[in-house]
N, C-alpha and C positions, 0 to 999 in steps of 0.2 A: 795600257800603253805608257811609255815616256810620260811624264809629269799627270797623273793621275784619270787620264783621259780616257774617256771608257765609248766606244764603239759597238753599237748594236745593228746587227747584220746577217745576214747570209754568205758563205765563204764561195766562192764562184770557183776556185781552185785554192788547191793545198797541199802540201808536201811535206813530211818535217826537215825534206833536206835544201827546196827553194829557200834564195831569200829574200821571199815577198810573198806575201798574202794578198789576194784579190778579197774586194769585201765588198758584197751588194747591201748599201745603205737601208735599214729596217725604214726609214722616214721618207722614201723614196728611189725611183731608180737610178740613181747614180753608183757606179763604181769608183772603188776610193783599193790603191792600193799601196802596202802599206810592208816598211821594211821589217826582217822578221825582227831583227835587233832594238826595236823599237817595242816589240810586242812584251806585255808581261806574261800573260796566257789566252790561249783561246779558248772558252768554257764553251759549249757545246749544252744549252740549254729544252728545258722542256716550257718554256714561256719565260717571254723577255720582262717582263713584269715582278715573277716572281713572290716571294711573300716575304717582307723585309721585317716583320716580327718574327719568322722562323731563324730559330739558333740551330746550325747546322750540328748534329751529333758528331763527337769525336770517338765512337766506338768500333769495333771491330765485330764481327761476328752479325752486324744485322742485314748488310747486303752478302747475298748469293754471288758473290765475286771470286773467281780465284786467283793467287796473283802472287806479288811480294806485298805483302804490308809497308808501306811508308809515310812517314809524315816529310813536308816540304816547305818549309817556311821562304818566303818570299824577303825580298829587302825592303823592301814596306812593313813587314811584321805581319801579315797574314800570314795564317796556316791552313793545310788543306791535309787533310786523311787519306787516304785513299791507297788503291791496289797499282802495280804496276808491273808489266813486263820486265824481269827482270832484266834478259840482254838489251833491249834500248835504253833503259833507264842507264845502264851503267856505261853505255857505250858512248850514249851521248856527252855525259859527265867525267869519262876518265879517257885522258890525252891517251895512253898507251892504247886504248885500242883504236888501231888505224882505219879510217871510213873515207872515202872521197866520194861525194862528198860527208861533213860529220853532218848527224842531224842536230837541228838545233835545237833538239829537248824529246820530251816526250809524254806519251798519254799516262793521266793518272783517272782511276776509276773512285769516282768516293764512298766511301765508308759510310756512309747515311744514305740509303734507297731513297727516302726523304727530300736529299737534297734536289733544287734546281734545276743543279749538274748532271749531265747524264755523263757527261766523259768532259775531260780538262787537257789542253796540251799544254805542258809544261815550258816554258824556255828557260832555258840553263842561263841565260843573261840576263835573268829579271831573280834565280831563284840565289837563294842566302845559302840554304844547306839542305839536305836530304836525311833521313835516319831510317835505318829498316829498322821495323818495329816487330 
């Protein structure tokens, strides 16, 4: 999120064309929802925990994914690897193609089986730039 704030949860609803995220609190049952334009992404994990000694691979070729190859640097300066539909990725990101509404981003799949992540929604208003790779 907005200013480095990190939210662990279960999504109650979700859309990439809503703009709000419903987000069932991991730390209890409260509902917290949450504008998408505020969002940097939403990782879609395999445990909220995680292993913070793991360096996620920036390779290609070890996940069974098919897809576009791209890398996605955020404006924070993270980077993320990963595969991606090529018509939402592009659709989301370039004004000429017309959407009502647009979505505001889109899933990337990562490049490390490895990682965390099992899928990442991307938001175009948190990301710096894109590269097909």
């Amino acid at each position: 999120m907005a200013g480095g704030r990190l939210l662990k949860g279960t999504l109650t609803a979700f859309s990439p064309t809503a703009p709000t995220v419903r987000l069932r609190l991991a730390d209890g049952p409260d509902l917290m929802e949450v504008s998408i334009k505020e969002v940097k992404a939403i990782f879609y994990v395999k445990t909220y925990t995680g292993n913070k000694l793991y360096r996620e691979k920036r390779k290609f070729g070890l996940a069974k994914v098919e897809g576009k190859r791209v890398m996605v640097r955020f404006k924070d300066g993270e980077i993320l690897c990963g595969y991606t539909d090529k018509g939402l990725s592009e659709k989301a990101r370039d004004p000429r193609f017309p959407s009502d509404p647009k979505p505001a981003g889109f899933f990337l799949y990562p490049a490390d089986p490895q990682s965390n992540n099992t899928k990442v929604f991307v938001t175009t208003s948190f990301m710096l730039d894109i590269h097909r790779l």
